[in-house]
N, C-alpha and C positions, 0 to 999 in steps of 0.2 A: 847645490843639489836641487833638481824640479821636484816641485812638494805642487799636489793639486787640491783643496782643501772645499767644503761645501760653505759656502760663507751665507749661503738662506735656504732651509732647508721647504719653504712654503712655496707649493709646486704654481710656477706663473701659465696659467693657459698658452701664454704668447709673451715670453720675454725675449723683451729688445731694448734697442739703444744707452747701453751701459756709458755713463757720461761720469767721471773725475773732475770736480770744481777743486781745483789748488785751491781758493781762495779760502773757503769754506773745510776745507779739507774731509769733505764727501763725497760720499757713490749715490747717484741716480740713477735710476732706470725703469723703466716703465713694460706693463703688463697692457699690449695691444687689447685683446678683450678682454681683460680684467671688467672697464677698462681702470687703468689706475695708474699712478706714478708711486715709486716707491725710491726711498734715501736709506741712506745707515752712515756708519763709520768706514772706517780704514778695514777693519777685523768685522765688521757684521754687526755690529754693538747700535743700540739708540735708534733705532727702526722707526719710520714714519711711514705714512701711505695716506694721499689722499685718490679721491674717486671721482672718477669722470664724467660727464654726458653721455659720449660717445666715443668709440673707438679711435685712440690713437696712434699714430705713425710714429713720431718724436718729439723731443722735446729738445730748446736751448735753454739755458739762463741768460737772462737781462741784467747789462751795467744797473739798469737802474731798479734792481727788485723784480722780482717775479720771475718769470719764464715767458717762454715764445710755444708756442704747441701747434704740431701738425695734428688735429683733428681728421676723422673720416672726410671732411667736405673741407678743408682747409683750413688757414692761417688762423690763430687766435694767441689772446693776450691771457697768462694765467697768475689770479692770486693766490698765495701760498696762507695766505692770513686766512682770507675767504672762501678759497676753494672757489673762486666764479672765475669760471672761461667765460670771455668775451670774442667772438667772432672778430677777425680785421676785413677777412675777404675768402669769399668762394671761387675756389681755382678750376672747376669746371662745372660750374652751372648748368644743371638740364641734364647733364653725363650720370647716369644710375652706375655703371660698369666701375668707372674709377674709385678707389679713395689713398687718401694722402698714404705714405710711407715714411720709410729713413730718412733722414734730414742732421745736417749739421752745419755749425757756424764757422768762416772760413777769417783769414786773420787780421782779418779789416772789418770785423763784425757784422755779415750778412749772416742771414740763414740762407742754406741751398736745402730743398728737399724734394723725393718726387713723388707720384703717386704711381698706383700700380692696379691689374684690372684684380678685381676681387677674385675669379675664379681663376687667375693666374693663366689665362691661355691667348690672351686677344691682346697686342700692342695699344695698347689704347691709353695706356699711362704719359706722363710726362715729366719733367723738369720745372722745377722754379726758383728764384729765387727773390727772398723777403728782403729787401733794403731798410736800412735802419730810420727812413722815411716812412717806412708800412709801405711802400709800395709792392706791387708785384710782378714781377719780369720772367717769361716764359722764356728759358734757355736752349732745349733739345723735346721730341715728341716720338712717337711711336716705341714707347717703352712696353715693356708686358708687365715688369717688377721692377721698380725702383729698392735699390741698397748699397747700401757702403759708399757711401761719400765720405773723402778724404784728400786729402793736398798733402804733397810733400812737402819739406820741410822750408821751400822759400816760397811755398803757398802760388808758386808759377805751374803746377801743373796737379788736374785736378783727378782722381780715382772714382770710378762711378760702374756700378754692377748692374747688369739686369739680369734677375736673377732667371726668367724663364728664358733667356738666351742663350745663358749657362757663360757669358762674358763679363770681365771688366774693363771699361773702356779708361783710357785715358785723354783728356782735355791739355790744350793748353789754356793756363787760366791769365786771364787781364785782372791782376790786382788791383788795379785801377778803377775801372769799372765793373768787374765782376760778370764779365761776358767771357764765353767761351770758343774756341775753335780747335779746327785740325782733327776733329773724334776720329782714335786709331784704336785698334785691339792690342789691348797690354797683355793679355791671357786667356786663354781659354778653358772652359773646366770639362773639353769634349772627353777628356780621356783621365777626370779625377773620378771620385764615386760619388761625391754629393754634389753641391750647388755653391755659386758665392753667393754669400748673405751679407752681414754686416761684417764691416772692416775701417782699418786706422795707421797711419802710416807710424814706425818707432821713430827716435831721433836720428838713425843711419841713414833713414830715407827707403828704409823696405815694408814692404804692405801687406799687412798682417790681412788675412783673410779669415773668415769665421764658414767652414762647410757646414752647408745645412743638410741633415741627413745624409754624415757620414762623421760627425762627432771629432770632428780633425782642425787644428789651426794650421794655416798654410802662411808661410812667408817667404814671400817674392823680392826677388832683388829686384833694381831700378827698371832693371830688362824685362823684367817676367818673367826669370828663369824662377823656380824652384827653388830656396834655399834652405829650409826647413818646416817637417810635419812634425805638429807635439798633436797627439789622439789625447781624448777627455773621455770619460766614461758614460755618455752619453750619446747617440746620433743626431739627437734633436738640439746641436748648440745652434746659434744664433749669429751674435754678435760679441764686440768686443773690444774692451779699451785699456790702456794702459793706468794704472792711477795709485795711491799707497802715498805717504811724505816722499818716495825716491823716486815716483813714477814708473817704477819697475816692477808692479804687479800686474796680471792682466788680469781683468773680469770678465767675465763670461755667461753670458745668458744663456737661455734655453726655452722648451717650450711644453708643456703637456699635451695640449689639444691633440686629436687626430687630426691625420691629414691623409689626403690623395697619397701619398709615397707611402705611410708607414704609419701605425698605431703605437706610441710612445711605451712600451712596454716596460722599460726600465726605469727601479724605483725612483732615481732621483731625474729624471726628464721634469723638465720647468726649474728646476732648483739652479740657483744662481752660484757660481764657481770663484775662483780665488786661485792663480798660478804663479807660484813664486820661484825663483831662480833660472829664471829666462835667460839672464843677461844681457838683456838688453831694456832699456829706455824709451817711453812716451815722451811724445810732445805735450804741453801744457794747452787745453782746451778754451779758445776764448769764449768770452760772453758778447750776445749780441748786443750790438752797440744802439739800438733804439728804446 
């Protein structure tokens, strides 16, 4: 039976990228202008929060301890002991318009993340991706909103949203070297009611889609088509990931903040969500491998 339960009830200005560590067997996720990163349990239990510099886009975890963080102005190194970000690299230097976004790690252990124009209306965003050298490698350009990165399940083909285009593109992905081609429209949201935002592909290989202001999970089969809408009691979700000991819960962010579209009027806007009896299954999240 779908059971939709409030698993934080402390409203996030700007939650996003809800992230499941199997290893750890925790929830991440972070509060873009918090700014802040926030953990718990399976069930919401043991709550942690540390605080940020500056506004974050995403976060990975690292094999080797710590995290990876897409900051406002890009790449950094985070201690969990210490709480100190460390810059690696500025991904558009001189650029006021951009700053970093959505970001995730792909199964060879990069980060992929992009940035997006602050006032959401100018392409001027871009693609990157973080090699487990620190280096950094410009993928795709003329984004408006970077979100929802995701790969199917042989991590051959890569899911990427711009959200003020109202598209999700699809990549073919070089596992290999972690370069991209062939960008094709996998969906269009011209005729859904909200936006794509964050999103994560199940173990079937279908791409869970998170509408931003319109409070709806959307899940697309391999083609695009449509295969199911589960509504949240919310318009302002977010993003979204699978995670629990069976991989079969989904988490769900959200946001408070006003925005151009809509003023969060309902009491639980920002409050982080918990969806059980989906029937369906997550992929296990890797850690970046630098």
């Amino acid at each position: 039976m779908l059971r939709i339960e409030i698993l934080s009830d402390r409203p996030d200005q700007l939650g996003e990228g809800p992230l499941w560590d199997v290893r750890e067997q925790r929830l991440y996720w972070i509060d873009s202008y918090g700014p802040a990163i926030h953990s718990c349990d399976a069930s919401g239990g043991d709550r942690r929060s540390w605080m940020l510099p500056e506004p974050i886009g995403s976060m990975a975890l690292r094999e080797k301890g710590g995290a990876i963080l897409s900051l406002r102005d890009g790449f950094y190194t985070f201690d969990f002991e210490t709480g100190a970000a460390e810059r690696i690299a500025e991904t558009q230097p001189g650029e006021l318009r951009p700053r970093m976004n959505d970001g995730k790690v792909d199964r060879q252990g990069r980060f992929v993340a992009g940035s997006m124009d602050f006032e959401e209306s100018e392409p001027v965003g871009k693609l990157f991706r973080l090699d487990p050298d620190l280096s950094v490698h410009t993928l795709d350009t003329g984004i408006v909103c970077s979100n929802g990165p995701c790969w199917s399940p042989d991590g051959k083909t890569f899911y990427f949203a711009d959200t003020g285009r109202k598209l999700i593109w699809a990549y073919d992905y070089d596992t290999a070297t972690g370069n991209v081609r062939s960008r094709r429209v996998f969906t269009s949201f011209d005729k859904q009611r909200g936006l794509p935002d964050g999103a994560t592909v199940d173990a079937e290989g279908f791409v869970w889609s998170c509408e931003v202001y319109s409070g709806r999970l959307i899940r697309f089969d391999p083609n695009g088509v449509v295969d199911r809408i589960v509504g949240l009691p919310v318009n302002s979700t977010t993003s979204l990931i699978f995670g629990g000991p069976n991989l079969d819960i989904a988490y769900v962010t959200s946001m408070a903040r006003p925005h151009q579209y809509e003023y969060h009027r309902e009491r639980e806007a920002g409050f982080l969500f918990a969806i059980h009896g989906l029937g369906v299954r997550g992929i296990e999240e890797p850690r970046f491998r630098g």
